[in-house]
N, C-alpha and C positions, 0 to 999 in steps of 0.2 A: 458620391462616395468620398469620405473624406479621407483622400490618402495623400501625406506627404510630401513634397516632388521630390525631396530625394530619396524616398523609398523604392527599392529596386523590387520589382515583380513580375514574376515568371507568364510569360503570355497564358503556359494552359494555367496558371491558378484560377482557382474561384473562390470569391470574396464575395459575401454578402452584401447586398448595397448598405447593410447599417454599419458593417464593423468597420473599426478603425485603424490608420495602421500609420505608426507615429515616424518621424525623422532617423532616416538609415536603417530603416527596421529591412530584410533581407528576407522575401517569400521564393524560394525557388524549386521549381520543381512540381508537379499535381497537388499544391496543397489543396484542402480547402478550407475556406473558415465563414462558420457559420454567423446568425442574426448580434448584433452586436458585442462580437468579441473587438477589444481592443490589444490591440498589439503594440507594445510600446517602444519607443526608441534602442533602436541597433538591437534589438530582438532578430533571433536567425528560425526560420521555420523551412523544413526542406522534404524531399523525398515523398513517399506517398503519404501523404498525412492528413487525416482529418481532426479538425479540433470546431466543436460545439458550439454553444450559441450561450451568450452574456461571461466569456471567459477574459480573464486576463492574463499577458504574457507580457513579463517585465523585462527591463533592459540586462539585455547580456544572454538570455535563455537561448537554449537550442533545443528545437524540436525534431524530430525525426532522423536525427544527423545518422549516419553508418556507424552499425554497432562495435561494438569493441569484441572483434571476434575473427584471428585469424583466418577464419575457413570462411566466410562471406565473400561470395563469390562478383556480389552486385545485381544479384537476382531481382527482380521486385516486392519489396517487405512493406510492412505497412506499420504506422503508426496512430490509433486511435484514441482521443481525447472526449471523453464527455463533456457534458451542459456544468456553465456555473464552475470550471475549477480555475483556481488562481494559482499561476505559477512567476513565482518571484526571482529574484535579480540570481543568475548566476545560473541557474538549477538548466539540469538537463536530462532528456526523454529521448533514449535511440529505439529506432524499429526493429522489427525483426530480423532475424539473423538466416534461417535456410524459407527457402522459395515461398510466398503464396504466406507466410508465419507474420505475427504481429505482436505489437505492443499495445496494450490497451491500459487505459485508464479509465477510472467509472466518474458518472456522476459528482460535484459538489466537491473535489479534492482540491489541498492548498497541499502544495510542495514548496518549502520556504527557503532565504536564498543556498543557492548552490546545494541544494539538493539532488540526487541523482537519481534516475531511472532506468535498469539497465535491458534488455534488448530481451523478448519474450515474457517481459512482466506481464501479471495481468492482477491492476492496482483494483479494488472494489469503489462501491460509492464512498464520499465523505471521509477517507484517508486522510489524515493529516501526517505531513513529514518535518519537521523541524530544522532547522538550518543544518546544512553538512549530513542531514541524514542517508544514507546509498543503500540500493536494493540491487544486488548483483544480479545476474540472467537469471530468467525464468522462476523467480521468487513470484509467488503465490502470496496477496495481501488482502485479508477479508475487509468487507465494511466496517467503516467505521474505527477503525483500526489507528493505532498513533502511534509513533516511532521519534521516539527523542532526539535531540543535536547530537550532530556526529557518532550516531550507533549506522554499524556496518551490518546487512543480514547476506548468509552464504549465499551462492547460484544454487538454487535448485529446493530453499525451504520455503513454508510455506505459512505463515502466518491469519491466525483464523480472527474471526471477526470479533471485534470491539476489545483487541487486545490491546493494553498499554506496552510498549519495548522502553525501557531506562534509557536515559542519554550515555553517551557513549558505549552500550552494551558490541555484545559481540554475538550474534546469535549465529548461530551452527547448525541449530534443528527447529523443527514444527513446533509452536506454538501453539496447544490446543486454543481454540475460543474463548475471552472471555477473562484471560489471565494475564498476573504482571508478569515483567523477567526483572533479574538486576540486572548488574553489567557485565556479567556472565553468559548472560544469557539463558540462567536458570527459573523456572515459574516459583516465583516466590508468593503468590498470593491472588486473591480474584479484583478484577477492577469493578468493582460494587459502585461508586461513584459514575462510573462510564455506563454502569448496566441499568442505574437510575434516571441518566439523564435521556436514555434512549427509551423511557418509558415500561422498562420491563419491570412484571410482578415483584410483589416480595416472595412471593414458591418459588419463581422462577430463579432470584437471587439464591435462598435456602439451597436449591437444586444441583447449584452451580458450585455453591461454598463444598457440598457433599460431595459434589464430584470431584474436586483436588483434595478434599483431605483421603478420601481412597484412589487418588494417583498418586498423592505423593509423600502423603503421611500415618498410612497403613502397615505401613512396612510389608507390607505383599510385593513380590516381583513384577515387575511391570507387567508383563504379558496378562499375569494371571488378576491387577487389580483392574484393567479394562476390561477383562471381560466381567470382574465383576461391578463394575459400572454401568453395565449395558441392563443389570438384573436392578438396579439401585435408579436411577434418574428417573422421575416421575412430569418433566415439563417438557416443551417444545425444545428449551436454551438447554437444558440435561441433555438429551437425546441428540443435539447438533453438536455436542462434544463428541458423543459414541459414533456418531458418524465420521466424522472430522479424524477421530484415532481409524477407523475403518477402511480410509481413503488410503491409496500404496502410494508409501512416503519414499523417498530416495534420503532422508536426512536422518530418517526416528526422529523420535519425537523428544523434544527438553525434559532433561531430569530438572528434580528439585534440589536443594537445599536444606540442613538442615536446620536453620535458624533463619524462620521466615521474618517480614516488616512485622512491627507490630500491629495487635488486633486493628486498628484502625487504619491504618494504612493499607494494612492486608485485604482484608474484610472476610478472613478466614475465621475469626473469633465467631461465635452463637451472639445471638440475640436481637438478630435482627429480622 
């Protein structure tokens, strides 16, 4: 097992005989870490934490550390990391906050440096976060999903899958599936580029373009243009929007703007 000698580890940890774990790196506590993750210099990994197999954790990261949350009692929380994600210099992942509660991270995610994770996230597969990016407690991030340098999202919203977030935005509410924000925080357009490279139809694009222009440029009240969305979506990616607004938000959901990016940017223009 190639570890260290000055790397400090905790007797009950479990280390894979492949992963690696570099000079002053700090395992303490029930971690465990799966078939060739390496762990790199003065990296800190603590509390009940499991992390994956081929991952990396660069110098300076905290894993599992105690959440940022008054009322935490010291109960036992848990912090779980899927297969394949990279987490870079700075960035940090706390566990859950009341008894037997977790942090999770899916599959395939890169948190870039100082990035933040905060305490009952539950990140999806293939997340990207961009340097200084933070997810406050119990934020909800679908697959696939990208959040810009230094954008902040509330405790408690919920971000759906394959949404672009602006750098430095400020988000407040739910992000239907599928769409941009600025840095406001408002869905200014569909991320058409993200929805092609994850292999989905051109209906399924069409499907999705229709479903924000009756959220958000209908001019119908929101209540009343979701339900008429629910009569209007004709794909799998349509109907996981109708779902997604269906789901009990504690945020509501992001208004729009009325001066969206342009057609291209957007991908709200026809013709595609």
């Amino acid at each position: 097992m190639p570890i260290h000698p000055t790397a400090i580890i905790d007797p009950n940890a479990e280390i894979d005989p492949s992963a690696e774990i570099g000079p002053y790196a700090v395992i303490a506590g029930r971690v465990r870490i799966g078939p060739r993750t390496v762990i790199y210099p003065h990296a800190y990994l603590t509390g009940w934490t499991t992390i994956g197999a081929d991952c990396q954790v660069h110098p300076g990261a905290v894993i599992g550390h105690l959440p940022q949350d008054v009322s935490y009692d010291g109960s036992e929380t848990f912090c779980r990391i899927g297969d394949g994600c990279i987490i870079r210099e700075g960035a940090s992942i706390h566990r859950g906050t009341k008894p037997g509660t977790e942090t999770t991270v899916g599959r395939n995610c890169m948190m870039m440096a100082n990035a933040h994770i905060g305490h009952n996230c539950r990140v999806g597969d293939g997340v990207k976060m961009v340097n200084g990016a933070l997810l406050a407690g119990y934020v909800e991030m679908g697959a696939n999903a990208f959040i810009g340098g230094i954008a902040g999202v509330h405790q408690f919203a919920r971000i759906g899958e394959l949404v672009m977030i602006a750098g430095g935005s400020r988000v407040r509410m739910d992000v239907p599936p599928f769409f941009m924000t600025d840095d406001s925080g408002n869905c200014v357009g569909v991320n058409v580029v993200g929805m092609r490279r994850a292999g989905m139809t051109a209906d399924e694009r069409r499907d999705v373009k229709n479903a924000f222009r009756i959220l958000y440029r209908s001019g119908m009240m929101f209540r009343a243009a979701a339900d008429a969305l629910a009569d209007a979506v004709t794909t799998p990616a349509g109907r996981r929007i109708v779902e997604f607004l269906r789901q009990p938000s504690k945020r509501g959901i992001a208004g729009g703007r009325r001066r969206t990016l342009d057609a291209d940017a957007s991908g709200v223009a026809a013709g595609e």
